[in-house]
C-alpha positions in Angstrom: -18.2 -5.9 -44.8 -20.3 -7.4 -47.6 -22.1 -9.5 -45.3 -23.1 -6.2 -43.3 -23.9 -4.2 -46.4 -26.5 -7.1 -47.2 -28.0 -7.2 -43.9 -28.5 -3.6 -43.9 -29.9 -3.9 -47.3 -32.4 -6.5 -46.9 -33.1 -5.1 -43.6 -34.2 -1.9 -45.3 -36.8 -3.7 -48.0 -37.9 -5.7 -45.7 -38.8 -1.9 -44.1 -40.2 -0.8 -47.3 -38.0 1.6 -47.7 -36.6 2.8 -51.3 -33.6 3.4 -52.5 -33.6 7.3 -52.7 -34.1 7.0 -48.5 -32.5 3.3 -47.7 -28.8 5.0 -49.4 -28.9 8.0 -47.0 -29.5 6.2 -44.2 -27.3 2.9 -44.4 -24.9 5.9 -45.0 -26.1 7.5 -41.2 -25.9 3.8 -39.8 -22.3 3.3 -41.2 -21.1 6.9 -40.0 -22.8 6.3 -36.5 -20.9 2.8 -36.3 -18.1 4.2 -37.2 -18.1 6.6 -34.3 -19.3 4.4 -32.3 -16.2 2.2 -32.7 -13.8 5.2 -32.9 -15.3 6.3 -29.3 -14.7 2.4 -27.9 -11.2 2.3 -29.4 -10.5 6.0 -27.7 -12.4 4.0 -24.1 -10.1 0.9 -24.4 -6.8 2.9 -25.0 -7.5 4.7 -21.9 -8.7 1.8 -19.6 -6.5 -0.8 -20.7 -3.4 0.9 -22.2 -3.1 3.7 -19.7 -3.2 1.6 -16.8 -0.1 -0.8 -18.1 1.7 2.2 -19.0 1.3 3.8 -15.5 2.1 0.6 -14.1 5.4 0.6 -15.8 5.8 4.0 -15.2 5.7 3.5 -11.0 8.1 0.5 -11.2 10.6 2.9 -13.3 13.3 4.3 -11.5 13.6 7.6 -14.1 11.8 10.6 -13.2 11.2 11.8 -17.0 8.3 8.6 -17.6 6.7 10.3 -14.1 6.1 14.1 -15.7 5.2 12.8 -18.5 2.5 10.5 -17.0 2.2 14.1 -14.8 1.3 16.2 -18.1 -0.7 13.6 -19.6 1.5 13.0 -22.8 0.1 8.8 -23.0 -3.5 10.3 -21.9 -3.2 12.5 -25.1 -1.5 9.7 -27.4 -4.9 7.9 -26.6 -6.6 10.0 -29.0 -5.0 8.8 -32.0 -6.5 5.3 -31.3 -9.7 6.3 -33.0 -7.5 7.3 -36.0 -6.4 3.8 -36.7 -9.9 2.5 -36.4 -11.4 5.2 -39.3 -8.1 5.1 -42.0 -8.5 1.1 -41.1 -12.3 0.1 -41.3 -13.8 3.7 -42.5 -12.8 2.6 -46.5 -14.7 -1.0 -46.5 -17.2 0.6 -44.5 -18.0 3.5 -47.0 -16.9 2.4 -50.3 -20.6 3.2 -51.8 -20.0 6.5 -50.4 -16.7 8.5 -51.6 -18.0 11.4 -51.1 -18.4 10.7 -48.0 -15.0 8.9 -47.7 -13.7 12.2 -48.2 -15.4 14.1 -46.2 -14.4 11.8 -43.5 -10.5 11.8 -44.2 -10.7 15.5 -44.1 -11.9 15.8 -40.9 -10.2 13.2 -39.8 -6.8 15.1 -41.1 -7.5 17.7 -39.4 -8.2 15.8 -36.6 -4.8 14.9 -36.6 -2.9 17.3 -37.1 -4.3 19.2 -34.2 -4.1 16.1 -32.2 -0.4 16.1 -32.6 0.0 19.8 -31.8 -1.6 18.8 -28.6 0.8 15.8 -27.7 3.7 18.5 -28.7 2.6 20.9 -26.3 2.2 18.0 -23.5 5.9 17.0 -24.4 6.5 20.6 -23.9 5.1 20.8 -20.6 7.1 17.7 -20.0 10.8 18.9 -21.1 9.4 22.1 -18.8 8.7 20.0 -16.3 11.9 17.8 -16.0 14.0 21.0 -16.6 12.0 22.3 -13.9 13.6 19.6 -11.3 17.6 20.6 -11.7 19.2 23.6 -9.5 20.0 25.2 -13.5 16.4 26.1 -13.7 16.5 29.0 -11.1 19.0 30.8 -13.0 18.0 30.0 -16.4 14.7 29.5 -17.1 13.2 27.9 -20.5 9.5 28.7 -20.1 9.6 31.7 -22.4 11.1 29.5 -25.6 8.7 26.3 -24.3 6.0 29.6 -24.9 7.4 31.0 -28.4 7.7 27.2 -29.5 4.0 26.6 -28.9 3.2 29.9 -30.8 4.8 29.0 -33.4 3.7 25.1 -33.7 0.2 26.7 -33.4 0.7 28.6 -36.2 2.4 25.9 -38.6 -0.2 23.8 -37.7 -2.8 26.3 -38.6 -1.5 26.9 -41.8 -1.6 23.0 -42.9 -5.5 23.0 -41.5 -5.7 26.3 -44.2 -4.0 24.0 -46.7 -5.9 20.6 -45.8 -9.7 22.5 -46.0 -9.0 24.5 -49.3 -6.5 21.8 -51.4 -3.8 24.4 -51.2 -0.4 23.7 -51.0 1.0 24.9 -47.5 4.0 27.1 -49.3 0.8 28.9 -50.6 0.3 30.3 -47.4 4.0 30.5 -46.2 4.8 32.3 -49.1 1.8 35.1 -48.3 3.3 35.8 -44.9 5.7 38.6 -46.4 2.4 40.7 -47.3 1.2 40.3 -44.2 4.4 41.2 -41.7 3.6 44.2 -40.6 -0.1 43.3 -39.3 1.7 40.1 -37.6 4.4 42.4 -36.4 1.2 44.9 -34.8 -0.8 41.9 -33.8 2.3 40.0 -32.2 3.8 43.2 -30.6 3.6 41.8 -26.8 4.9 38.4 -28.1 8.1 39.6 -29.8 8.8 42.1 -26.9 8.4 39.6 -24.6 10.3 37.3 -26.0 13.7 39.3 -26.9 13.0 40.5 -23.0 13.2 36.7 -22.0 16.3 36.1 -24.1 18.3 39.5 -22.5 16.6 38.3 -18.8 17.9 34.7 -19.1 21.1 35.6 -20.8 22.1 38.9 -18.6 21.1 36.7 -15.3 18.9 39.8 -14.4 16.3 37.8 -12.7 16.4 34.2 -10.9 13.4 32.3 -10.0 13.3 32.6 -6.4 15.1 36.6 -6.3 13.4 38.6 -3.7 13.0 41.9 -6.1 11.3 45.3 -5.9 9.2 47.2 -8.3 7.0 50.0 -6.9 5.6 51.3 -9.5 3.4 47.5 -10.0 2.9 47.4 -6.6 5.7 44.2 -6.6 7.7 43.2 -3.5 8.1 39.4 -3.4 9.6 36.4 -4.6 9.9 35.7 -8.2 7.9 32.3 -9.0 7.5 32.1 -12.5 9.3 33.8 -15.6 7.1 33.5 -18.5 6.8 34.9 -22.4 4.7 37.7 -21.7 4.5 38.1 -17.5 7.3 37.3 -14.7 4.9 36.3 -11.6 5.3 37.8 -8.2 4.2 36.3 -4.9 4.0 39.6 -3.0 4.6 39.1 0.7 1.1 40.1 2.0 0.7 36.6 0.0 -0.9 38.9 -3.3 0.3 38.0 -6.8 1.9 40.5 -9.2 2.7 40.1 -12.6 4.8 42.1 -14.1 5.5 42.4 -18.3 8.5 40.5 -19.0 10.0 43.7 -21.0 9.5 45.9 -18.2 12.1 44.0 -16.8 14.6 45.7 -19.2 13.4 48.9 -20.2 12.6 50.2 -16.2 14.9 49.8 -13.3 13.8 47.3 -10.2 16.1 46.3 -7.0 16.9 43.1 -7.1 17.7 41.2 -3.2 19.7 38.6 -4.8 23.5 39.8 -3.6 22.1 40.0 0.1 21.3 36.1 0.0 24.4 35.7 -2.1 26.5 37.1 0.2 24.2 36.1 3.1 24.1 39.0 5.0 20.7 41.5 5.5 21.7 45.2 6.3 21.0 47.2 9.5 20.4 50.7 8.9 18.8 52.5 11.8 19.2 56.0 13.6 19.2 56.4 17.4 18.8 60.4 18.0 20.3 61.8 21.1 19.6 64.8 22.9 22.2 67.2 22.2 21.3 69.0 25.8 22.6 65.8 27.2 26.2 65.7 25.4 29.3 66.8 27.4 32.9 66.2 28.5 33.4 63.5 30.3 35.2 64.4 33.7 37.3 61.9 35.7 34.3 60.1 37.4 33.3 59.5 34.2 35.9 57.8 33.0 36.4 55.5 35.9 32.8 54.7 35.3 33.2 54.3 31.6 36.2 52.4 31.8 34.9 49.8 34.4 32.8 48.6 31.4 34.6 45.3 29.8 34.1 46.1 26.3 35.5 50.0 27.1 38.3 49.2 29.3 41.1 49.1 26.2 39.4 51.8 24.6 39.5 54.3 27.7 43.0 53.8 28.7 44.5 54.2 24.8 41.9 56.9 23.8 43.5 59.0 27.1 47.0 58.7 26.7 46.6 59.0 23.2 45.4 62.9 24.4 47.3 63.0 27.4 50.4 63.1 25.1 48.6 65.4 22.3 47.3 68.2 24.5 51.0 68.0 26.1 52.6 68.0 22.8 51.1 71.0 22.1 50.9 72.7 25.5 47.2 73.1 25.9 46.1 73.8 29.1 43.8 71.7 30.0 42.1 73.6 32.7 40.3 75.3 30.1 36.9 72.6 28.6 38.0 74.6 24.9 41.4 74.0 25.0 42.9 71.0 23.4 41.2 67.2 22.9 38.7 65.8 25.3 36.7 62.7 25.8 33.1 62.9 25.3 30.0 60.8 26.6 28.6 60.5 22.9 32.0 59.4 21.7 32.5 56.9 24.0 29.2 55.6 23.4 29.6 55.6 19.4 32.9 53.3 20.5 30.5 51.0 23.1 28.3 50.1 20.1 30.6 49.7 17.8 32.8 47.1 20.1 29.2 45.7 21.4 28.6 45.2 17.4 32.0 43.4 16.3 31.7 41.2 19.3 28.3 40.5 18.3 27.6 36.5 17.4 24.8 37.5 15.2 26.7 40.4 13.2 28.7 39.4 9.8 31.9 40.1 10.7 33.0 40.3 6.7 30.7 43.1 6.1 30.5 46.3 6.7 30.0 47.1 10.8 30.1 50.6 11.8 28.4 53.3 14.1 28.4 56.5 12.4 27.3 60.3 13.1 24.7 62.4 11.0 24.3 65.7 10.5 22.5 67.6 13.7 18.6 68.3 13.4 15.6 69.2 14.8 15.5 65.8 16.3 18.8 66.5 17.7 22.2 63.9 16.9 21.6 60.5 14.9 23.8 57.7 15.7 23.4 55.4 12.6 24.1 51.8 13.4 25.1 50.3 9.7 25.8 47.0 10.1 24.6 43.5 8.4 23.5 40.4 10.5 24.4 36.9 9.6 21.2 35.2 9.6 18.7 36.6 6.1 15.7 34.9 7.3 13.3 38.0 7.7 11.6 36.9 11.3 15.5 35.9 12.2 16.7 39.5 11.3 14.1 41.3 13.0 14.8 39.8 16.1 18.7 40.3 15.8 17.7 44.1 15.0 15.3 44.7 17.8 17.6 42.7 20.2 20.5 45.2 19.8 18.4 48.1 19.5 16.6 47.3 23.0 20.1 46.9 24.2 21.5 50.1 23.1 18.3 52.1 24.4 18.9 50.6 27.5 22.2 51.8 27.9 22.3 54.9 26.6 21.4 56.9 30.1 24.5 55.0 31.7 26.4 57.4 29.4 24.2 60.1 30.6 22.8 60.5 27.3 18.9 60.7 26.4 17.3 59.4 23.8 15.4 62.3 21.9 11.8 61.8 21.5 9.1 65.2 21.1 7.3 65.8 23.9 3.9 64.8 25.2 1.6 67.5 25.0 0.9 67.0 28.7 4.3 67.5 29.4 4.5 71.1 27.6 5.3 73.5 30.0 4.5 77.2 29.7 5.3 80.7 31.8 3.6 80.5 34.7 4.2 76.3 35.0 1.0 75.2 33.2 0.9 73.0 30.5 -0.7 74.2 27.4 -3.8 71.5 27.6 -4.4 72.6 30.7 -4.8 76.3 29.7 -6.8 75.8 26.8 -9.1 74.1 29.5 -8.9 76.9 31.5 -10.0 79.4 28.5 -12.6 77.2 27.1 -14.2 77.4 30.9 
């Protein structure tokens, strides 16, 4: 370092240059080198020591080395290589200069420290990531303390920055934290919530990365992607992204599609109306009909000794449509579909499977078919669903039942056999 000191100084008179402007500038030259160095030292790290490394890594049979190449962890550990080059040659460069020797150690603390807040978040990332790859993850997600760890890191680390620039002890500032809890507690608000949300979220098993769930009031009907500190990501099925507060998750309510993949069946819930003008007995003819059908044939002959020997029991004479128990074309039907159902190879046969009957309205008598299918895949289901219901509104006039639908207005008749579009025709003629 002598011998470059000399050189610069004789390089300088030789210049004509006094010392009041040769100190100053040999300073410049020296600080300029030594950037110049610290920026080659940064270039060969990467070129040279990043390439062996990622050799090694692709010829190593663990999967952690990978995310961490992944989440460039080595590609940040580069950047302490100029470090070494200023705490090793910065002093024999400098040594005419302390000031300047401690200006430089400053920043380069500082330097530092925020360096290594950077390689902690990237080994962050990288215990994120490699949590990330087991089946645990979906049920118990880390991101949100991999989040409150960073906040907190970042605010240690600013604290020793506070400590490093004003020569203050860093239990100066930790100590002044009390008097200032209740603007942290204001600023922070989102963070804390967010955070206790996480905990009670990941400890109550409310939501799963991957649950299906339901939140109108966001505008959220998707798949859950990504459960973070302050938002829960939604991919929306029109392919939209919703996020959604993390604390919302606790304090509203939200449906949750998680037991139907658990349990692996998706629910049909769907009303067929019938025409009440077309329900009656059934007479003999009927019943021969009816009971010609494979899955009625059982049905039919129990069903009508079973009130055969009621309306005898009881004397009824059955001459009479009031009098006693009778067969009719709507219950038989209500027992076609449910048979047709249970024998269905696309039905669960451990859930729920039944044809029920609503309350009468205006659109006449709903048959409910309340029954769950096998197969969750939504394009699967839908099939299954339309596949039975164009079956049962195919069948339903063998019953001699019609399906109730409001009329056409074409199809309105009035006295005198017009429709009503064709005498508001005639009037407006």
């Amino acid at each position: 370092m002598e011998k470059i000191n000399n050189y610069f100084e004789g390089l300088f008179e030789q210049m004509g240059l006094a010392d009041p402007v040769a100190m100053p500038l040999k300073a410049f030259v020296f600080i300029l080198m030594l950037i110049l160095l610290s920026v080659l030292a940064n270039w060969i790290a990467k070129q040279f020591i990043l390439v062996i490394v990622r050799r090694l890594v692709s010829k190593s049979k663990t999967q952690w080395d990978d995310v961490m190449l992944e989440k460039k962890v080595f590609h940040r550990l580069s950047h302490l290589a100029p470090v070494m080059v200023i705490y090793w040659i910065g002093p024999s460069f400098m040594a005419e200069f302390p000031r300047m020797v401690s200006y430089t150690y400053l920043a380069t603390d500082l330097y530092i420290i925020f360096m290594v807040l950077i390689i902690f978040y990237a080994l962050l990332d990288s215990v994120g990531g490699i949590y990330d790859r087991y089946e645990v993850s979906r049920t118990k997600p880390i991101k949100s303390y991999l989040q409150i760890t960073k906040l907190i890191a970042g605010m240690i680390v600013a604290i020793f920055a506070l400590s490093i620039i004003l020569n203050k002890s860093p239990l100066y500032f930790f100590t002044g934290l009390g008097a200032v809890t209740a603007i942290l507690l204001l600023v922070f608000k989102d963070t804390i919530l967010g955070f206790v949300a996480g905990v009670q979220v990941t400890t109550n098993n409310l939501v799963q990365i991957g649950d299906w769930i339901e939140m109108p009031r966001y505008g959220a009907d998707g798949d859950v992607f990504e459960i973070g500190l302050h938002t829960v990501m939604i991919r929306n099925f029109d392919r939209t992204i919703t996020s959604i507060p993390t604390y919302a998750l606790v304090s509203e309510s939200f449906k949750n599609w998680r037991g139907m993949v658990q349990t692996g069946g998706r629910r049909i819930m769907r009303d067929v109306y019938i025409d009440i003008n077309t329900i009656k007995f059934c007479d003999e003819k009927m019943l021969e009909k009816f009971e010609s059908v494979y899955l009625l044939k059982d049905y039919i002959c129990q069903k009508k000794k079973e009130i055969e020997e009621y309306n005898r029991k009881n004397d009824f004479e059955t001459g009479i449509p009031a009098n006693g128990r009778r067969m009719t074309n709507i219950g038989t039907f209500r027992a076609y579909i449910t048979r047709y159902l249970q024998k269905h190879p696309k039905i669960h046969p451990e859930l729920i499977c039944m044809v029920r009957q609503m309350p009468p309205g205006e659109k006449g008598v709903a048959l409910q078919i309340y029954a769950f299918t096998n197969d969750i895949n939504w394009i699967n289901y839908e099939g299954i669903q339309a596949d039975i219901f164009d079956h049962i509104l195919s069948v339903i006039s063998f019953f001699e039942l019609k399906v109730f639908q409001f009329p056409a207005e074409l199809n309105v008749k009035i006295e005198g056999g017009q429709s009503q579009k064709s005498t508001d025709l005639a009037i407006e003629n």
